[in-house]
C-alpha positions as CSV (number, residue, x, y, z in Angstrom):
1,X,11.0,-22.3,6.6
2,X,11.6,-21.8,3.1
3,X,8.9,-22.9,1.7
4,X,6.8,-20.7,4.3
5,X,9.1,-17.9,3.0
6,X,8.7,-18.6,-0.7
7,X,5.0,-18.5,-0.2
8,X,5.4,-15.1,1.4
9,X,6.9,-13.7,-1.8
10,X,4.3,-15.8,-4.3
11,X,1.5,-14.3,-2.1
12,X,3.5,-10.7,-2.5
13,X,3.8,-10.8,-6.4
14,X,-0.1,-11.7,-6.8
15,X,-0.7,-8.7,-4.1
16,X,1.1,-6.6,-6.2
17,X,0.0,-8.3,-9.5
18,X,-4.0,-7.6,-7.8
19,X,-3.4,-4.1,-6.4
20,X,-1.2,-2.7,-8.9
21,X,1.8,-2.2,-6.2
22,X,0.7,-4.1,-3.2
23,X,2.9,-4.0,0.5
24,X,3.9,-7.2,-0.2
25,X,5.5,-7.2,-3.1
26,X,5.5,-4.7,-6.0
27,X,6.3,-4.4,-10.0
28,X,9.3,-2.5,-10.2
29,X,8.5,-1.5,-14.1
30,X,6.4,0.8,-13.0
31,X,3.9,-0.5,-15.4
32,X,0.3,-0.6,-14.3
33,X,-1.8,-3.3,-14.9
34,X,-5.1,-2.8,-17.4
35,X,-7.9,-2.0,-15.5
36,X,-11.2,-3.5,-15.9
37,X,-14.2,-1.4,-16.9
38,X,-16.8,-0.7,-14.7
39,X,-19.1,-2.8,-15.5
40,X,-17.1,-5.7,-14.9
41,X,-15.4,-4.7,-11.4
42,X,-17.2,-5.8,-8.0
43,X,-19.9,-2.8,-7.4
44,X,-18.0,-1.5,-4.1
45,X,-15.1,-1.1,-6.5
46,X,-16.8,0.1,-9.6
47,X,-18.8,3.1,-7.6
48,X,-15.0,4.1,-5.7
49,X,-13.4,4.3,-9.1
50,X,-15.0,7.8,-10.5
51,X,-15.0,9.2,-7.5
52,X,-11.1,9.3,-7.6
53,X,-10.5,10.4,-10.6
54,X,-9.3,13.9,-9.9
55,X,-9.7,13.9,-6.4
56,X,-6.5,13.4,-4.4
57,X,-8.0,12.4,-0.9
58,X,-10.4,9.5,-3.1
59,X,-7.9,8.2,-4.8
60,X,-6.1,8.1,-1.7
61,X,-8.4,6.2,0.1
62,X,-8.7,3.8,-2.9
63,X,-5.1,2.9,-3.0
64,X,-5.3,2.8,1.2
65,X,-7.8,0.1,0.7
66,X,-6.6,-1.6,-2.1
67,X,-3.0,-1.8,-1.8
68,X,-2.4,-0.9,1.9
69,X,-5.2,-2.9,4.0
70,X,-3.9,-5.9,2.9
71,X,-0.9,-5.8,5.0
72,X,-1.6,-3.1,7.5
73,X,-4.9,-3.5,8.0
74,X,-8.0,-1.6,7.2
75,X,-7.4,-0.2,11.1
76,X,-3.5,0.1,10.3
77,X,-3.2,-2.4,13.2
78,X,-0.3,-4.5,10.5
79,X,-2.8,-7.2,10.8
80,X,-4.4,-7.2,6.9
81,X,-5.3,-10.8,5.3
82,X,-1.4,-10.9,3.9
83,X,0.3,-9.8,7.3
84,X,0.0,-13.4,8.7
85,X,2.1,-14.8,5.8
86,X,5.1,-12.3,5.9
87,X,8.2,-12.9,7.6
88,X,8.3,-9.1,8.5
89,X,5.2,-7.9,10.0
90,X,4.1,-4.8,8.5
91,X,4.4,-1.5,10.6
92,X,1.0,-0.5,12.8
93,X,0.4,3.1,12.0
94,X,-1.1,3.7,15.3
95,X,2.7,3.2,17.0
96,X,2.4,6.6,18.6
97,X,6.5,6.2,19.3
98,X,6.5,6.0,15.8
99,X,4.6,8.1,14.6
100,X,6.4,10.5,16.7
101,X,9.7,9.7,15.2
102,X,9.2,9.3,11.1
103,X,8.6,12.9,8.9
104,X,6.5,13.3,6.7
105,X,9.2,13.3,3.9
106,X,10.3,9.6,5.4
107,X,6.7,8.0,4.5
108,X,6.9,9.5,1.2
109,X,9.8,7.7,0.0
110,X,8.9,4.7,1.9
111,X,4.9,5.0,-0.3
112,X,6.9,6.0,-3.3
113,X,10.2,3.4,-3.3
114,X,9.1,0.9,-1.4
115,X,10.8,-0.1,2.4
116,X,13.8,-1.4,0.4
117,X,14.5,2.4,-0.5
118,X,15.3,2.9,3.7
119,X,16.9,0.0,4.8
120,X,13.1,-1.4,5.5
121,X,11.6,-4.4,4.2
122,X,11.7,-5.1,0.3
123,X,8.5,-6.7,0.7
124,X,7.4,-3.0,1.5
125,X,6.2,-2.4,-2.0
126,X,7.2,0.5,-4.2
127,X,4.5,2.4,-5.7
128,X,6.5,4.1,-8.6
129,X,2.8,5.2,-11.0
130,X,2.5,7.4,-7.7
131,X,5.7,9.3,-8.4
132,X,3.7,12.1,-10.4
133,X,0.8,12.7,-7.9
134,X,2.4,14.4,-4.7
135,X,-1.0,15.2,-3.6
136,X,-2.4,11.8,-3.8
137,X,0.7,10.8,-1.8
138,X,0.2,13.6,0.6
139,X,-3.5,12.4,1.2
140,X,-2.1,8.7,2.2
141,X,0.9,10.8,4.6
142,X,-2.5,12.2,6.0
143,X,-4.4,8.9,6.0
144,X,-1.4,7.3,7.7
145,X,-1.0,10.1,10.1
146,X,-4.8,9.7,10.9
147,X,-4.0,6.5,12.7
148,X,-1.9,8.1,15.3
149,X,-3.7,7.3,18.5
């Protein structure tokens, strides 16, 4: 069990350590990582990373696919590649009950400061290079919300 465990929180760090501030894990510096020019990134990657410079709702999507999908799915089912490893399953965004329940303000603290920040999961990654761009985190309140079935 802790070895399962221990390889949650290596598969976490490299998450976050890929993704900038993955679910699983995250870089509490606040630092982000150099990234690499476009000619060098994957082409799906290289064509989405113009697009979001200085559009909220692209970027949003960006950091929804990059950082997000990997734990909670590219359906927000909680059932990305990472999910399977964790010993808290992340939430599924289409839990009307819960969707019902959490503000808007809750999922911005949670996107922002990680699940640690309210008593959720410390593998719940903070995403502190985010803190500056309310309207990209508004776009991934929407994207969430979006899920609500």
């Amino acid at each position: 069990m802790k070895l399962r465990i221990f390889l949650a929180l290596m598969l976490a760090g490299g998450l976050a350590a890929c993704g900038n501030k993955g679910e699983a894990g995250g870089d509490k510096g606040g630092e982000k990582p150099a990234e690499k020019p476009a000619a060098e990134m994957p082409a799906e990657k290289a064509a989405a990373a113009p697009a979001a410079a200085g559009d909220p709702a692209a970027e949003a999507k960006q950091i929804m696919n990059t950082r997000c999908a990997a734990c909670h799915g590219t359906e927000g089912k909680g059932d990305g590649a990472a999910a399977a490893n964790l010993p808290v399953k992340p939430r599924p965004y289409q839990d009307q009950e819960w969707q019902n329940k959490v503000t808007d303000e809750h999922l911005k603290k949670v996107i922002v400061e990680g699940g640690a920040s309210v008593g959720l999961s410390p593998l719940m990654a903070p995403n502190p290079d985010l803190k500056d761009k309310p309207a990209v985190v508004d776009e991934l309140v929407k994207i969430v919300r979006s899920y609500k079935k």
